[in-house]
N, CA, C and O atoms as a GROMACS GRO file, in nm:
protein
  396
    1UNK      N    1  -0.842   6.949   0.228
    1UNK     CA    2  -0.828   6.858   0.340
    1UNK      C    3  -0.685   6.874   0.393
    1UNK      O    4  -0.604   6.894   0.303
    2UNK      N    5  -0.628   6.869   0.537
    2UNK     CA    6  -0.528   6.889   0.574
    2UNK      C    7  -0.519   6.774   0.663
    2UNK      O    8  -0.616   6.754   0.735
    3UNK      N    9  -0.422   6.699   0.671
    3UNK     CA   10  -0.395   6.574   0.732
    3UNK      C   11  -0.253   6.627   0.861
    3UNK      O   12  -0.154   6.701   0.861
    4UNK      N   13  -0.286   6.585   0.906
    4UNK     CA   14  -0.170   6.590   1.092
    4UNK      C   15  -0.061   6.480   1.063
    4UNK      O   16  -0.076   6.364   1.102
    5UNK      N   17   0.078   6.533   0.973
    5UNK     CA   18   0.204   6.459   0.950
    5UNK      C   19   0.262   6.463   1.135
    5UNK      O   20   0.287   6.557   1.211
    6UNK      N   21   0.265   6.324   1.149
    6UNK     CA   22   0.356   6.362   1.369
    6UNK      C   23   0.468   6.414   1.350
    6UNK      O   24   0.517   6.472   1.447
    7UNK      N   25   0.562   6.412   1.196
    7UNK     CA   26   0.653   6.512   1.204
    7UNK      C   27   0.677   6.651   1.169
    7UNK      O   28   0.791   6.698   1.175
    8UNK      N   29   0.562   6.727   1.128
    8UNK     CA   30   0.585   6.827   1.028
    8UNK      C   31   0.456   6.910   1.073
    8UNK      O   32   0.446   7.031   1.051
    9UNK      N   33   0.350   6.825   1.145
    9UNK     CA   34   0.249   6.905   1.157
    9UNK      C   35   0.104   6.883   1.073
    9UNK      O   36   0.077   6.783   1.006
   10UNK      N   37   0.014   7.005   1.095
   10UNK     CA   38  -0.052   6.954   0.962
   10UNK      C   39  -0.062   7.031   0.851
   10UNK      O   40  -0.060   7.153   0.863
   11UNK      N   41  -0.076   6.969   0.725
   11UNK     CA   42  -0.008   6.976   0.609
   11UNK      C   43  -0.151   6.963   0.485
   11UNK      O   44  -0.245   6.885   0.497
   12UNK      N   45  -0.135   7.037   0.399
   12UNK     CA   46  -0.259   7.055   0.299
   12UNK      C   47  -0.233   6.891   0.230
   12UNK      O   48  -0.119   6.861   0.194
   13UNK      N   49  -0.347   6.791   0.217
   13UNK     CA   50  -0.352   6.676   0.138
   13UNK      C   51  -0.268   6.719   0.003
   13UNK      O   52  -0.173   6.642  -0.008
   14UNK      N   53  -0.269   6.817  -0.104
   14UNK     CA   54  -0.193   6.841  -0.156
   14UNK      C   55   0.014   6.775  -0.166
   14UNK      O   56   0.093   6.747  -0.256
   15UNK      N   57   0.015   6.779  -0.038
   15UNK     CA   58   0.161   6.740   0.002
   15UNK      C   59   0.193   6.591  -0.017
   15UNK      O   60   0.306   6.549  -0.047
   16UNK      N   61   0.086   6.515   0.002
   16UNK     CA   62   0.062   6.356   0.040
   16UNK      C   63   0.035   6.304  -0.090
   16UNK      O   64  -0.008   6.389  -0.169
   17UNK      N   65   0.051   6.168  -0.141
   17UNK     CA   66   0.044   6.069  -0.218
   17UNK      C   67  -0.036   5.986  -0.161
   17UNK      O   68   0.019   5.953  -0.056
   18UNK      N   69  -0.128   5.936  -0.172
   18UNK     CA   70  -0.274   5.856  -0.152
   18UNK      C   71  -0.248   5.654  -0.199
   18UNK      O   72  -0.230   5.606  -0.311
   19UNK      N   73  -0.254   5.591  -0.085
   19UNK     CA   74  -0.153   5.487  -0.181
   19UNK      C   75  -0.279   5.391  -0.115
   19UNK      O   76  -0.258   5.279  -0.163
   20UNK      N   77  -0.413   5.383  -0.019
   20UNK     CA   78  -0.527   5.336  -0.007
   20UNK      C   79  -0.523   5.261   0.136
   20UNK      O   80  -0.438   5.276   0.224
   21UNK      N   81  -0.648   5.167   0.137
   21UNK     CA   82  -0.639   5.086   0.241
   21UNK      C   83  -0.536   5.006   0.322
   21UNK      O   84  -0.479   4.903   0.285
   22UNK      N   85  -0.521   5.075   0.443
   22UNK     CA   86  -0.413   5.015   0.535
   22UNK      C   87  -0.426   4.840   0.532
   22UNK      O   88  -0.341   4.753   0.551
   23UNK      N   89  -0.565   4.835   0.501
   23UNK     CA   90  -0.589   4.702   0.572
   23UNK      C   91  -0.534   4.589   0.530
   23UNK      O   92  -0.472   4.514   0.605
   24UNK      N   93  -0.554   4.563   0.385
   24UNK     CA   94  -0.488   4.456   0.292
   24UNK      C   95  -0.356   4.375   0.332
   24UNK      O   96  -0.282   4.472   0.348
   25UNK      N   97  -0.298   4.296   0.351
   25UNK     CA   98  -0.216   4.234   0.365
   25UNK      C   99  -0.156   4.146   0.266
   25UNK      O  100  -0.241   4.063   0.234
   26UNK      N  101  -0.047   4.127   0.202
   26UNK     CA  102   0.001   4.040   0.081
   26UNK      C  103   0.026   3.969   0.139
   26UNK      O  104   0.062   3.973   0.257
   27UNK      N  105   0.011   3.853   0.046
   27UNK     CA  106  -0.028   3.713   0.028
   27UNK      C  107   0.088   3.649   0.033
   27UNK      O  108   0.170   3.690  -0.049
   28UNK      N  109   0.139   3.519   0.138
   28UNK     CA  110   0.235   3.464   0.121
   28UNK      C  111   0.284   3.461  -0.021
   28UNK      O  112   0.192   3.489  -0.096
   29UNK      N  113   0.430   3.430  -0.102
   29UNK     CA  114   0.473   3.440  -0.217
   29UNK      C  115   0.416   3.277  -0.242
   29UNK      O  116   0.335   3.263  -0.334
   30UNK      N  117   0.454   3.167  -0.172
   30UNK     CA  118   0.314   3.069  -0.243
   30UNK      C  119   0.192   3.039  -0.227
   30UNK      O  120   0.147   2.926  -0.211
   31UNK      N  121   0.114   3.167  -0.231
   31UNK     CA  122  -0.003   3.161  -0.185
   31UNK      C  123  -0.094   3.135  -0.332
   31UNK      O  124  -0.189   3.057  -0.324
   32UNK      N  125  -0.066   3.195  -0.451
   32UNK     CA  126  -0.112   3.120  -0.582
   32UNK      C  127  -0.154   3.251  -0.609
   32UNK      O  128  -0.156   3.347  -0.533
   33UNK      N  129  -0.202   3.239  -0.772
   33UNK     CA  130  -0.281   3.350  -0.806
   33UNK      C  131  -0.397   3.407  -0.793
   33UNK      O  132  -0.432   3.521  -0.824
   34UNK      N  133  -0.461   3.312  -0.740
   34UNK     CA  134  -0.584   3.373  -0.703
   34UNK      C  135  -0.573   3.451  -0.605
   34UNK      O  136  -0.648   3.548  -0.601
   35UNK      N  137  -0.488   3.431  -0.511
   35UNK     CA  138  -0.444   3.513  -0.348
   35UNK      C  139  -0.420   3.637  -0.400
   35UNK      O  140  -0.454   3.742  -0.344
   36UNK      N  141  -0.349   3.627  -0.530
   36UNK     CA  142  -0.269   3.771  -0.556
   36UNK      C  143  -0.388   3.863  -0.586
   36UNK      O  144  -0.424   3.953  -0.510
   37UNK      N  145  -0.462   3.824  -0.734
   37UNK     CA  146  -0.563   3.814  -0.772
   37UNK      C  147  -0.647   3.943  -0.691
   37UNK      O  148  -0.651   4.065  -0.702
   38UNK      N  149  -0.708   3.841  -0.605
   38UNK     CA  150  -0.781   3.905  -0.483
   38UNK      C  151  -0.646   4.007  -0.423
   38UNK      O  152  -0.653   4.120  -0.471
   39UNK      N  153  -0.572   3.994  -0.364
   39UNK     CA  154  -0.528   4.095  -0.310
   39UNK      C  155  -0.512   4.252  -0.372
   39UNK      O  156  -0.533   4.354  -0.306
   40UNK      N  157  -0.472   4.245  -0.510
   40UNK     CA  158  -0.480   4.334  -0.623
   40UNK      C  159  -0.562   4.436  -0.665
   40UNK      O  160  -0.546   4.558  -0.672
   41UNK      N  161  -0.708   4.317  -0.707
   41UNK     CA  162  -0.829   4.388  -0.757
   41UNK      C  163  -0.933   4.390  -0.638
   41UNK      O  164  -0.997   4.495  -0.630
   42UNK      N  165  -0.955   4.313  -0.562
   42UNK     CA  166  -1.016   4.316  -0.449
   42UNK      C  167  -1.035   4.384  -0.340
   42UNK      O  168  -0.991   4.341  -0.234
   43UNK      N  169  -1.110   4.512  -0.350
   43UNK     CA  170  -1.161   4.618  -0.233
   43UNK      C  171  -1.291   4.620  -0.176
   43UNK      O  172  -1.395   4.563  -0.211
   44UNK      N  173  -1.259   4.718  -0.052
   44UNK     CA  174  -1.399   4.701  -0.041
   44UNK      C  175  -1.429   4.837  -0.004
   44UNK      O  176  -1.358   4.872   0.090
   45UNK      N  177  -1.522   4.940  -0.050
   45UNK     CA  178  -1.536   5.074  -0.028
   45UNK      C  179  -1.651   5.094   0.084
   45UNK      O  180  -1.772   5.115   0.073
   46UNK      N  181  -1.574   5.080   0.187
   46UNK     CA  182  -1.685   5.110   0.362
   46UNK      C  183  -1.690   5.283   0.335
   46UNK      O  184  -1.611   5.368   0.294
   47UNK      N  185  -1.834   5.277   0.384
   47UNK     CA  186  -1.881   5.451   0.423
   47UNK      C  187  -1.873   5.454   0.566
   47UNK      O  188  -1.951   5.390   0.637
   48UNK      N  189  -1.758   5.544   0.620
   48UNK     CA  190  -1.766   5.538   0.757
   48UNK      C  191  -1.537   5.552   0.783
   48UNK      O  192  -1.450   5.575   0.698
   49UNK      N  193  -1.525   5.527   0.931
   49UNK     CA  194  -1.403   5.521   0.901
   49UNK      C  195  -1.320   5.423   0.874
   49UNK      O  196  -1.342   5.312   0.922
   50UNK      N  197  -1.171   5.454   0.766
   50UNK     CA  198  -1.074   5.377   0.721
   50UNK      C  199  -0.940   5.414   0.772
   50UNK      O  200  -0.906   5.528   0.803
   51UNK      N  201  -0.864   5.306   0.777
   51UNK     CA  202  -0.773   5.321   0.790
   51UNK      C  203  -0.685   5.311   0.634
   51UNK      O  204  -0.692   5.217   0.555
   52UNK      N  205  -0.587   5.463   0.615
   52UNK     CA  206  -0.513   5.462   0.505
   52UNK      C  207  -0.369   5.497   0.505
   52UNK      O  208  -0.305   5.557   0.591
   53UNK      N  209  -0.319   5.433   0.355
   53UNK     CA  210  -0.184   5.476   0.344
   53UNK      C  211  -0.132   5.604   0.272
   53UNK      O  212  -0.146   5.615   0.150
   54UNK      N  213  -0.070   5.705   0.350
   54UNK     CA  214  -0.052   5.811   0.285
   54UNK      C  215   0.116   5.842   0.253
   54UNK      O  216   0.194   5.765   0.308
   55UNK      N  217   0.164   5.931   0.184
   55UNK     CA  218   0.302   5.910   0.158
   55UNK      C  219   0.342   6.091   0.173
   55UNK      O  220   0.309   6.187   0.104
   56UNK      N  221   0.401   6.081   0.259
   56UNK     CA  222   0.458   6.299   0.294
   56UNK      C  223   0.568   6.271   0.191
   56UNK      O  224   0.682   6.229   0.210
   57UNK      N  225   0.487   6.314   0.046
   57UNK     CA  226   0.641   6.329  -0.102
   57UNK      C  227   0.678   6.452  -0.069
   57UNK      O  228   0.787   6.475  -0.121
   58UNK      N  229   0.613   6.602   0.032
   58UNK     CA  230   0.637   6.709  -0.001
   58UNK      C  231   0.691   6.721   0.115
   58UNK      O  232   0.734   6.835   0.132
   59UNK      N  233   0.703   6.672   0.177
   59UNK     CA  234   0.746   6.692   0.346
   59UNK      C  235   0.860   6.602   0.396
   59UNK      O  236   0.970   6.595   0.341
   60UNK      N  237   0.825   6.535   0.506
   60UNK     CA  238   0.914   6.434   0.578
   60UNK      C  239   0.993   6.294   0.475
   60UNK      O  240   1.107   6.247   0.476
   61UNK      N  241   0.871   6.260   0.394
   61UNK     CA  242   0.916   6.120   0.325
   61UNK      C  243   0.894   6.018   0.346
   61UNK      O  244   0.932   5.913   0.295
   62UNK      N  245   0.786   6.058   0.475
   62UNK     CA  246   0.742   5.944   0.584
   62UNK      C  247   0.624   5.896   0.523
   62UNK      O  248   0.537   5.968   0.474
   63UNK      N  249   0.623   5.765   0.529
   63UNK     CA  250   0.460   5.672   0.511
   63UNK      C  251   0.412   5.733   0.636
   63UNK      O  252   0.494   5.770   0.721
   64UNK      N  253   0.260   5.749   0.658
   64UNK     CA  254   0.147   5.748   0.755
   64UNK      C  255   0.051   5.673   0.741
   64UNK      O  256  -0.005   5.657   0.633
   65UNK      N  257   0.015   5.610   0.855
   65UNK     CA  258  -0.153   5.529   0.836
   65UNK      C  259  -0.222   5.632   0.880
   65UNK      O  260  -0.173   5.685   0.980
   66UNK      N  261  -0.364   5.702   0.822
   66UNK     CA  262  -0.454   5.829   0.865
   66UNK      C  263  -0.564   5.742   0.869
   66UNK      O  264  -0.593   5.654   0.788
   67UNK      N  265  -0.634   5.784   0.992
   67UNK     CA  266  -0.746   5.712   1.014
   67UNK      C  267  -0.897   5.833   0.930
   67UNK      O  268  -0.912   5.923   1.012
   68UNK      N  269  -0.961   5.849   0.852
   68UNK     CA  270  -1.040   5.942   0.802
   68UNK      C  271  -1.140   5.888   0.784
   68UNK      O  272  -1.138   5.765   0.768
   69UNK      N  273  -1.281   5.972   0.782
   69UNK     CA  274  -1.436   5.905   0.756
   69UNK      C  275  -1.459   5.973   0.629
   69UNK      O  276  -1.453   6.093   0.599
   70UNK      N  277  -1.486   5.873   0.564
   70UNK     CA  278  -1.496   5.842   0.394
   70UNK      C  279  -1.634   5.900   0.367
   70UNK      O  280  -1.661   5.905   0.247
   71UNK      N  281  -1.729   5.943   0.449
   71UNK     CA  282  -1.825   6.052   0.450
   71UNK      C  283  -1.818   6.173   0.446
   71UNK      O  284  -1.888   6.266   0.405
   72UNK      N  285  -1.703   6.154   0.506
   72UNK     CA  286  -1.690   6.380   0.618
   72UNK      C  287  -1.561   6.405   0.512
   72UNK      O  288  -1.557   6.510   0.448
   73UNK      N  289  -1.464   6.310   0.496
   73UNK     CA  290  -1.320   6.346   0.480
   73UNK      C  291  -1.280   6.403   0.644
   73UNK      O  292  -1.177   6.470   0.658
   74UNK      N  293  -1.365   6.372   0.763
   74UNK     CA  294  -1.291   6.393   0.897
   74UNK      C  295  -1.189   6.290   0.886
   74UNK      O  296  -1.182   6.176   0.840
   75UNK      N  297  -1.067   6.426   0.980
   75UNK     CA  298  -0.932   6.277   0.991
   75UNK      C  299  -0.965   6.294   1.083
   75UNK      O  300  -1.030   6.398   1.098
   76UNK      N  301  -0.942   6.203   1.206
   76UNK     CA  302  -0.904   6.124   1.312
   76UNK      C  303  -0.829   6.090   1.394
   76UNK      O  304  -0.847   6.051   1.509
   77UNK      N  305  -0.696   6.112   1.302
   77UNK     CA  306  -0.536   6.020   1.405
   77UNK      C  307  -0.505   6.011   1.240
   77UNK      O  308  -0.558   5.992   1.130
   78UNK      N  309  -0.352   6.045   1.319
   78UNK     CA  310  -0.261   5.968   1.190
   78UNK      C  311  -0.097   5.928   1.297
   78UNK      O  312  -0.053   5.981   1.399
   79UNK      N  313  -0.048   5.819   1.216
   79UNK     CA  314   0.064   5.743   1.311
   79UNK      C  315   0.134   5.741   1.166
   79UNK      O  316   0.094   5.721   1.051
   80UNK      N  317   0.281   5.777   1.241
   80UNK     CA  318   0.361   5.679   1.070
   80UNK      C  319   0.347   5.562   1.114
   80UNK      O  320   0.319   5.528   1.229
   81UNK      N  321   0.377   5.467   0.978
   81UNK     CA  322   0.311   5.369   0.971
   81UNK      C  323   0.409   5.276   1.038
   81UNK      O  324   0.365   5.162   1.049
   82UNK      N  325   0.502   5.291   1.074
   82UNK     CA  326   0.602   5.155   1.182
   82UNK      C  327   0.537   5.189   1.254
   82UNK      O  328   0.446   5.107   1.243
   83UNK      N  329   0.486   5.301   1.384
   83UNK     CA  330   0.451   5.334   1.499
   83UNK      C  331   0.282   5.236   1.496
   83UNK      O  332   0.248   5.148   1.575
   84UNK      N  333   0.226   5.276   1.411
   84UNK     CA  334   0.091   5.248   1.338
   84UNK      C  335   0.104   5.027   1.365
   84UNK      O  336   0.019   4.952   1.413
   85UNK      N  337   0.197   5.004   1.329
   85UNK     CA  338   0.187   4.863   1.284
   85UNK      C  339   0.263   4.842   1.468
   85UNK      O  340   0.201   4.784   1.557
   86UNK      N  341   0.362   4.886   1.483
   86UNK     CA  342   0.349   4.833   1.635
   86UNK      C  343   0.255   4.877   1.730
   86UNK      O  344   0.273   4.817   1.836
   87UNK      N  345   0.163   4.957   1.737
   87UNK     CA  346   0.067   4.924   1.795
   87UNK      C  347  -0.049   4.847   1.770
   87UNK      O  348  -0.140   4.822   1.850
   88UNK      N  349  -0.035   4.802   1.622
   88UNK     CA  350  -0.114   4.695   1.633
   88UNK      C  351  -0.051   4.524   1.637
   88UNK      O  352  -0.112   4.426   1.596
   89UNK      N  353   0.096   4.525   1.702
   89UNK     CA  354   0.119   4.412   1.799
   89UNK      C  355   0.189   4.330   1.664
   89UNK      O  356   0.199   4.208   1.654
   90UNK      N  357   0.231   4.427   1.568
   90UNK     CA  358   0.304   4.343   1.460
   90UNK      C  359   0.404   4.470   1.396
   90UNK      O  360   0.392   4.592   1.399
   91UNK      N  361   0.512   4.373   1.337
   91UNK     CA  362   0.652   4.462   1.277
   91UNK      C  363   0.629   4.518   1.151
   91UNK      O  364   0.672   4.625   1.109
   92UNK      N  365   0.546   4.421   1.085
   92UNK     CA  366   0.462   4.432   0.942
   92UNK      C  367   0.377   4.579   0.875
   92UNK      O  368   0.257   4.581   0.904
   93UNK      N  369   0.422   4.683   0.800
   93UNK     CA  370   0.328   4.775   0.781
   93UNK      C  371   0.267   4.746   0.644
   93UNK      O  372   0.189   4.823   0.588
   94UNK      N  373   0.300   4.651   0.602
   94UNK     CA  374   0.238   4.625   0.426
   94UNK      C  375   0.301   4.720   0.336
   94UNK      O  376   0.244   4.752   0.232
   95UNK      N  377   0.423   4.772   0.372
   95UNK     CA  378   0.452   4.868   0.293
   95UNK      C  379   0.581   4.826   0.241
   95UNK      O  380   0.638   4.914   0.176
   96UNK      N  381   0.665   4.674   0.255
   96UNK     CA  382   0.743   4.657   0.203
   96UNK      C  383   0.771   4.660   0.078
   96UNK      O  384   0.680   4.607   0.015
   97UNK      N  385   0.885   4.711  -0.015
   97UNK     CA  386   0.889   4.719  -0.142
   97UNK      C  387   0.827   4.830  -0.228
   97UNK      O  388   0.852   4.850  -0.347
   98UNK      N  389   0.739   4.903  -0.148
   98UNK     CA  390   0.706   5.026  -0.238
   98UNK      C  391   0.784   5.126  -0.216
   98UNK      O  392   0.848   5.134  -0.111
   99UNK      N  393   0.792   5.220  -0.312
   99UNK     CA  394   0.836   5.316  -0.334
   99UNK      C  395   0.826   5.431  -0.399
   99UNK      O  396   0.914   5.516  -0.389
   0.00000   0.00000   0.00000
């Protein structure tokens, strides 16, 4: 599988770190344990397309959100993920604190 880095081009999945669903959002810090809980263990595996978090360790260094169908392994679009989160009308990429 070769994924389209917007800085580098496209690049054998090999290069990328797989870090999952864009979608999830963490849970206010007093949101309780069950919030966490669920946020943690709680997925949901759609057949069709996702939006994901990928990490260029071999390349740029850049997070990407890749849009791919979890049927085909077709990608779709890929945005790094600030570009990714302001177009969806927020500053937020869920990616604070990882590393």
């Amino acid at each position: 599988m070769r994924l389209p880095c917007p800085n580098c081009g496209p690049r054998d999945a090999a290069e990328f770190a797989y870090l999952g669903d864009a979608a999830p959002r963490r849970p206010a810090p007093d949101a309780g344990t069950d919030a966490f809980a669920d946020y943690v263990y709680l997925r949901d595996n759609p057949a069709g397309p996702i939006r994901e978090h990928w990490y260029h360790r071999a390349g740029c260094q850049s997070w990407l959100v890749v849009t791919r169908d979890t049927r085909s392994h077709a990608i779709t679009g890929a945005l790094a993920a600030g570009a990714a989160a302001e177009s969806a009308g927020t500053a937020e990429t869920g990616m604070e604190g990882v590393r």
